[in-house]
PLY file of the C-alpha trace (Angstrom):
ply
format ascii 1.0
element vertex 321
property float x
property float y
property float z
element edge 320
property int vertex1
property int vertex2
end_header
-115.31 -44.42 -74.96
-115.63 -40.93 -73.12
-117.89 -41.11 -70.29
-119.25 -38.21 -68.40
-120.35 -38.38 -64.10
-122.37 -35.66 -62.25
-122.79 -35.30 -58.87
-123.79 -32.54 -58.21
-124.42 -32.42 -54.32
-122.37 -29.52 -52.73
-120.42 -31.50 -49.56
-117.35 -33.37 -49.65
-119.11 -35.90 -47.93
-121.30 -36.30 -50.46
-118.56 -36.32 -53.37
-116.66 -38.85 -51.23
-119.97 -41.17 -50.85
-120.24 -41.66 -54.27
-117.04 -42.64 -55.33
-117.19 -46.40 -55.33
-119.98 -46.01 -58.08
-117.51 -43.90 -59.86
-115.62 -46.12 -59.36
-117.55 -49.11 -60.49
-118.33 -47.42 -63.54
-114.91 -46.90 -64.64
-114.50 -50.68 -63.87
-117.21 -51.53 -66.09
-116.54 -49.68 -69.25
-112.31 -49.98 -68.23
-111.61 -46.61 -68.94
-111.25 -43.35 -66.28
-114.16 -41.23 -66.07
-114.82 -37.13 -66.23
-117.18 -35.84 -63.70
-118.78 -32.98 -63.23
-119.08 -31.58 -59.71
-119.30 -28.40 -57.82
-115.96 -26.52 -56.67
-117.34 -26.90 -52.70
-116.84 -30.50 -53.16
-112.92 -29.88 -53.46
-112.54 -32.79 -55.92
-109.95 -31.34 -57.79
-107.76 -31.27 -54.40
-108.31 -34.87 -53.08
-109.05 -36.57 -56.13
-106.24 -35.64 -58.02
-104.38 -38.63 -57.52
-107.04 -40.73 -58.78
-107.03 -43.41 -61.39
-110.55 -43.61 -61.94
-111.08 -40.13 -62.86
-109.15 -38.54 -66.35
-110.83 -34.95 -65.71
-112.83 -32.79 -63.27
-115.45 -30.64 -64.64
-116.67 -27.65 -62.81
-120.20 -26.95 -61.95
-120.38 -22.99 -62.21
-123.38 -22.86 -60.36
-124.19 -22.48 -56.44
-120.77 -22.06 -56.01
-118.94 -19.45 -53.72
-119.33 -16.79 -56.68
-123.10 -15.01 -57.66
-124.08 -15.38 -61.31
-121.95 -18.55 -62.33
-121.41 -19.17 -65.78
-123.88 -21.80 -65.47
-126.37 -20.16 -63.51
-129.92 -19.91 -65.27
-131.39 -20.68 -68.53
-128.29 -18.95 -70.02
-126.18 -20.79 -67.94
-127.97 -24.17 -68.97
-126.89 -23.14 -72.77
-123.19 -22.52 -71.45
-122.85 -25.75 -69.74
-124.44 -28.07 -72.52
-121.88 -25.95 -75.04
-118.98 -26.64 -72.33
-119.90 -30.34 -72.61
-120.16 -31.13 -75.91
-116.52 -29.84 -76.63
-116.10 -33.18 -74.84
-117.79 -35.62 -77.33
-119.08 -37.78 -74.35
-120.76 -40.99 -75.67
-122.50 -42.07 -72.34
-123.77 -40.05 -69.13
-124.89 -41.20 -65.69
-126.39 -38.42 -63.79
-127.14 -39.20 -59.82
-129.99 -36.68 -59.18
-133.54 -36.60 -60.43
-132.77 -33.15 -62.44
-134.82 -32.81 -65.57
-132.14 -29.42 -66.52
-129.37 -31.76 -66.40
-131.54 -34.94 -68.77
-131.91 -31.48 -70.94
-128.83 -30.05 -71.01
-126.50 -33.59 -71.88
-129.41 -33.95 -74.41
-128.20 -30.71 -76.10
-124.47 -31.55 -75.53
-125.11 -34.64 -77.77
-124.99 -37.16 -75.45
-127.03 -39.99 -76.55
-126.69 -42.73 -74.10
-128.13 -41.44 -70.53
-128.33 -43.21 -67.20
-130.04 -40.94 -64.61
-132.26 -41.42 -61.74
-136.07 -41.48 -62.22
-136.99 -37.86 -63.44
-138.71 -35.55 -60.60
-138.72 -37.50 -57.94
-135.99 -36.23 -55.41
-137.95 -36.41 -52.08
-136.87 -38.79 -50.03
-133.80 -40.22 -52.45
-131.90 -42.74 -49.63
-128.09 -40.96 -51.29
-126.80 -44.29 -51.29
-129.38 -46.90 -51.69
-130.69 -45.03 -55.04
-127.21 -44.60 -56.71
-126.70 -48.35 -56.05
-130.39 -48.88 -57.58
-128.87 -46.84 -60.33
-126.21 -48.91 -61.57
-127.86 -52.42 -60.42
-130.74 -51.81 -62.88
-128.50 -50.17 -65.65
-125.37 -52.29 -65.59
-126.45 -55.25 -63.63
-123.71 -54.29 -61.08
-124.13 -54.57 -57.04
-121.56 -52.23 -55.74
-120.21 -52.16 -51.88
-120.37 -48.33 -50.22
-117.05 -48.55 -49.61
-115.07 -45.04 -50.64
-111.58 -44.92 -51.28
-109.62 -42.12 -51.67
-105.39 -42.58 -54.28
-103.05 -40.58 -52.47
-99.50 -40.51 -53.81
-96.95 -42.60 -51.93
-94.06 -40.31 -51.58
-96.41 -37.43 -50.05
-97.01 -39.76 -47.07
-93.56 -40.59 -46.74
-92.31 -37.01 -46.74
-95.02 -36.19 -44.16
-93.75 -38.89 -42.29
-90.56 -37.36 -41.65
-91.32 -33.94 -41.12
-93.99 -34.71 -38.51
-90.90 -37.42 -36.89
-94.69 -40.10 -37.06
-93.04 -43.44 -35.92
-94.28 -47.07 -34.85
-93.46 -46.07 -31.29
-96.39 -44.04 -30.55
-100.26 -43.53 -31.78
-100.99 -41.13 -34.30
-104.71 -40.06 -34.04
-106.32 -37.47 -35.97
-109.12 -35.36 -34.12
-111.55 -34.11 -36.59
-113.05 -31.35 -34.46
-114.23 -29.07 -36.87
-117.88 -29.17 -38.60
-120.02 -27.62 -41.52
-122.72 -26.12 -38.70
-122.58 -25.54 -34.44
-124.44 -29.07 -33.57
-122.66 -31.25 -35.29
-119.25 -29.57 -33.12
-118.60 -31.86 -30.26
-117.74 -29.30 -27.22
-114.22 -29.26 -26.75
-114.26 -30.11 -23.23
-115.55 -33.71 -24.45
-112.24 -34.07 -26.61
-109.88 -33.31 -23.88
-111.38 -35.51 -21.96
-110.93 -38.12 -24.40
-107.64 -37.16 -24.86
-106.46 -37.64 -21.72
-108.12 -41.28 -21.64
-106.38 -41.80 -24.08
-102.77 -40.13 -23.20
-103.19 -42.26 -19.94
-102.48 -45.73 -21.96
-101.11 -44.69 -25.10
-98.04 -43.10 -26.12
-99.50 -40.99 -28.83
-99.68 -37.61 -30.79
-102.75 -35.79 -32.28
-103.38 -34.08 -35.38
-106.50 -31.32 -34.96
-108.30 -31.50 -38.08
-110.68 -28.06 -38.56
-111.33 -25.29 -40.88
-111.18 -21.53 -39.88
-114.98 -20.73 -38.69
-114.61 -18.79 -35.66
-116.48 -21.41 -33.35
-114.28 -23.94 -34.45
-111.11 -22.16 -33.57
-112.73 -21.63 -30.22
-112.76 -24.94 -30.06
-109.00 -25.48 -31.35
-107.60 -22.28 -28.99
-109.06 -24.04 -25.76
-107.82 -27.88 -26.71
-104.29 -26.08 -27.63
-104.21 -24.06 -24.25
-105.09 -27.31 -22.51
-102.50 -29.64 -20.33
-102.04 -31.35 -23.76
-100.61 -28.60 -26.01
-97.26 -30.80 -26.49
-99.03 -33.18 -28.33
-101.46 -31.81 -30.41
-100.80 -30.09 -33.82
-103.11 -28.05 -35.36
-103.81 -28.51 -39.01
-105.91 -25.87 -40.14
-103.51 -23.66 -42.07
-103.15 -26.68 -44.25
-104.78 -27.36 -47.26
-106.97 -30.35 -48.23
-104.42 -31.50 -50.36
-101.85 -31.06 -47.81
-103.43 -32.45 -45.03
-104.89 -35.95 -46.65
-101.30 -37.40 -46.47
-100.92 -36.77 -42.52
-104.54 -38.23 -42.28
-102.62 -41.66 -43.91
-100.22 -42.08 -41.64
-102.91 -42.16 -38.76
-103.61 -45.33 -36.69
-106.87 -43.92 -36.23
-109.29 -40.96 -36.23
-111.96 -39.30 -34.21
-114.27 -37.14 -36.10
-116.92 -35.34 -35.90
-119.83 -35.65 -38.50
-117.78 -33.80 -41.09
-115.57 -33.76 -44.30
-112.87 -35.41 -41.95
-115.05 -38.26 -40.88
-115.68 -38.97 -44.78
-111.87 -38.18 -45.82
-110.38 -40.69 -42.99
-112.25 -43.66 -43.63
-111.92 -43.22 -47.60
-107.93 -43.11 -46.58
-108.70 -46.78 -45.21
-108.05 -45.39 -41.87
-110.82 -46.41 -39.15
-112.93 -43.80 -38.32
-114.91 -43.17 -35.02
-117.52 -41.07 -35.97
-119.28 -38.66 -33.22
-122.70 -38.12 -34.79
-124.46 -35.49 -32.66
-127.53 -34.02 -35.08
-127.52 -35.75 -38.66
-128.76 -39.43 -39.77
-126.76 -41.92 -38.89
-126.31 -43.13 -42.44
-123.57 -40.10 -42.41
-121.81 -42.09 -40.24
-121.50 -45.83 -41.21
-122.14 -46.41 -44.55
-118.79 -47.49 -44.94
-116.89 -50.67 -42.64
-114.03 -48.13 -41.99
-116.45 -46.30 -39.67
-117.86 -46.72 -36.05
-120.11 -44.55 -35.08
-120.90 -42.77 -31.45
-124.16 -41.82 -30.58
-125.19 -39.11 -27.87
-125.98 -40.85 -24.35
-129.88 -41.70 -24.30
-130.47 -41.80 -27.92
-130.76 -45.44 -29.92
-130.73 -43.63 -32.93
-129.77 -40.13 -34.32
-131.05 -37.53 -37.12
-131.62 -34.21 -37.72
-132.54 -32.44 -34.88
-131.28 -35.17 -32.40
-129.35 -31.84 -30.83
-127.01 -34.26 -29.17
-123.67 -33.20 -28.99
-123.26 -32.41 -25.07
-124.11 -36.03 -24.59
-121.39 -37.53 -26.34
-119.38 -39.32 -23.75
-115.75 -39.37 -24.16
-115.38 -43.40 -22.05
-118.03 -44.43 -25.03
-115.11 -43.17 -27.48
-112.25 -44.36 -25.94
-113.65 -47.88 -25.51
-114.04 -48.49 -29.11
-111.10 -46.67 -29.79
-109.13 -48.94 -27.06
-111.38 -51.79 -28.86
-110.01 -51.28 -31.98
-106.42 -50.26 -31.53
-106.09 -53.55 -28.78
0 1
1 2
2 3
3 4
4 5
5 6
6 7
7 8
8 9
9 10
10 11
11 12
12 13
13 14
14 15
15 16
16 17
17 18
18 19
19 20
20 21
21 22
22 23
23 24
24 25
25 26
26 27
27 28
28 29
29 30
30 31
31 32
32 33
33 34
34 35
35 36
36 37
37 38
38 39
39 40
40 41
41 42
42 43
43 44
44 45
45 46
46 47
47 48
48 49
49 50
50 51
51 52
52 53
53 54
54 55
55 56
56 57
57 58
58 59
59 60
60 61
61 62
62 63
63 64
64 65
65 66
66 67
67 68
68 69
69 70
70 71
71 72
72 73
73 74
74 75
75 76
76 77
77 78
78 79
79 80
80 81
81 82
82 83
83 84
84 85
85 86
86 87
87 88
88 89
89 90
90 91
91 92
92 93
93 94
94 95
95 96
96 97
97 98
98 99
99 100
100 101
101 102
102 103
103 104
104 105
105 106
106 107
107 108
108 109
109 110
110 111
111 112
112 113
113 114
114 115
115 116
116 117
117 118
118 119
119 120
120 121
121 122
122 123
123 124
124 125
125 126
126 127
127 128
128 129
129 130
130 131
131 132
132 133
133 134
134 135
135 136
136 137
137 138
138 139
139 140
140 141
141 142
142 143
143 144
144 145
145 146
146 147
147 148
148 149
149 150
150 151
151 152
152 153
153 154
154 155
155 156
156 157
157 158
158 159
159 160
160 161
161 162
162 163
163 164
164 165
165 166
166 167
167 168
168 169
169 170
170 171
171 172
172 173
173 174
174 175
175 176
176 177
177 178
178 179
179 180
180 181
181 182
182 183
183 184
184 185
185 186
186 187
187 188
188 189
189 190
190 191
191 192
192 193
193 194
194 195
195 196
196 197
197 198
198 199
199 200
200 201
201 202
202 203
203 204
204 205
205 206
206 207
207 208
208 209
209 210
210 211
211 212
212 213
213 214
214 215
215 216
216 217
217 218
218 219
219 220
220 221
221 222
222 223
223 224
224 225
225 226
226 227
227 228
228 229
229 230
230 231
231 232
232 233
233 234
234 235
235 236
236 237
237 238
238 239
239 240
240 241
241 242
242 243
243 244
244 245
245 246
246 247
247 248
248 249
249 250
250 251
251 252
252 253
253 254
254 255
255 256
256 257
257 258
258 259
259 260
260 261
261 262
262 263
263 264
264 265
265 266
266 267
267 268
268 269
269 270
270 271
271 272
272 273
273 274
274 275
275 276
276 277
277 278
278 279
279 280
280 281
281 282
282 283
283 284
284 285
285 286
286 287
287 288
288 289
289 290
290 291
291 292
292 293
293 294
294 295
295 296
296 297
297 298
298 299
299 300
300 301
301 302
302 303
303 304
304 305
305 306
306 307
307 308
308 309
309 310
310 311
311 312
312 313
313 314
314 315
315 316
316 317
317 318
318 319
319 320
């Protein structure tokens, strides 16, 4: 049986949320799955390790490059052609998107799963993909991502970073897809030296190359703690998932890092300044910090100068003790 996936929500976040359904799938019909997804979601560089997925289809469309191949009403025609080279049997299709019911309609796909038709607003992005696969394959499935990585990768990074049982190895995920969700970087030395005071440890600086988050980098590098912090972001993805492994722990901003780590099955403190909480514990791998004052947080919460590095390093200290 040849079964098809599409998620086609842009984040890594998002691809990395709905894994275990993937996942569950595959389970069900015991056979790997092909998705289709969008390039931003960079499945092709952590996923290829998996054994749930056989092949990753890209979404030409909203991508980096103007007038994808499967932009349009032409592009609908090119996409429904590119899948029914395939010969999928069975689709599920986590959006609302009457194109997409269309277009695996003209690929030949005869057996499709999708959420309700037109009705995106106010889709809860896990609560209806488990509503999904509870009504069409009886199945209750646990939001609880996890991420294949190959064994020997980690064990190559072990040695060349000289990562050892004798000290912490904590990943700082300070980078972030827009400027409030970037925790100041004041409030992470801070925490690091809270946490340099008890620990014997080492850091890994997870962030991408946006100018305000190499501010951010440049100032925690030029800080008292330079000797133990090493920057990551000339890394790829691919290259920087097996150093997030060997981590005790991480500290991350809401971001790709935050979703990454705790998919790794490493526990994942999760600083969530200005998006809905949900972000930031949907899985038991994470424990989210909220800004000082604030019993909940959302979109527009503008909180991240009120994240309070004692707040961190007490459920860091919790969880490492």
């Amino acid at each position: 049986m040849k079964i098809l996936v599409i998620q086609n929500k842009m984040g890594i976040g998002d691809m990395v949320i709905y894994l275990p359904f993937i996942e569950a799938i595959s389970k069900k019909f015991n056979t790997p799955v092909s998705i289709l997804v969008k390039e931003s979601s960079k499945a092709e560089q952590f996923l290829k390790d998996s054994k749930i997925i056989n092949k990753i289809i890209i979404l030409e469309r909203d991508n980096k490059l103007k007038n994808g191949k499967h932009e349009g009403l032409l592009g609908s025609y090119n996409l429904a052609r590119d899948l029914k080279q395939y010969n999928f049997d069975k689709v599920f299709i986590f959006n609302s998107s009457f194109r997409f019911n269309l277009i695996v309609r003209v690929a030949g796909i005869k057996d499709i799963h999708q959420y309700p038709l037109l009705q995106k607003k106010n889709q809860h992005i896990v609560e209806t993909a488990k509503e999904l696969l509870k009504k069409n394959l009886d199945l209750n499935v646990e939001s609880n991502p996890e991420i294949s990585i190959n064994d020997q990768s980690v064990q190559e990074v072990r040695f060349k970073y000289k990562i050892n049982n004798d000290e912490k190895n904590i990943l700082l995920g300070i980078g972030g897809s827009g400027p409030t969700k970037r925790i100041p970087a004041i409030i992470f030395i801070k925490l690091i030296r809270l946490i340099a005071q008890k620990y014997k440890c080492k850091f890994f600086l997870a962030t991408g190359k946006n100018e305000q988050e190499q501010e951010i980098l440049k100032e925690i590098l030029n800080s008292e703690f330079k000797d133990i912090c090493y920057a990551l972001d000339n890394l790829s993805l691919s290259e920087t998932l097996p150093i997030i492994k060997n981590c005790d722990i991480s500290v991350c901003n809401d971001s790709s890092f935050s979703h990454l780590s705790s998919a790794l099955n490493i526990k994942t403190i999760v600083l969530m300044a200005d998006t809905p909480l949900l972000y930031g514990n949907y899985s038991s791998k994470m424990y989210p910090i909220i800004p000082d004052g604030e019993n909940t947080v959302t979109h527009d919460t503008l909180g991240k100068e009120r994240i309070n590095p004692n707040k961190i390093f007490n459920q860091l200290d919790d969880i490492l003790s």
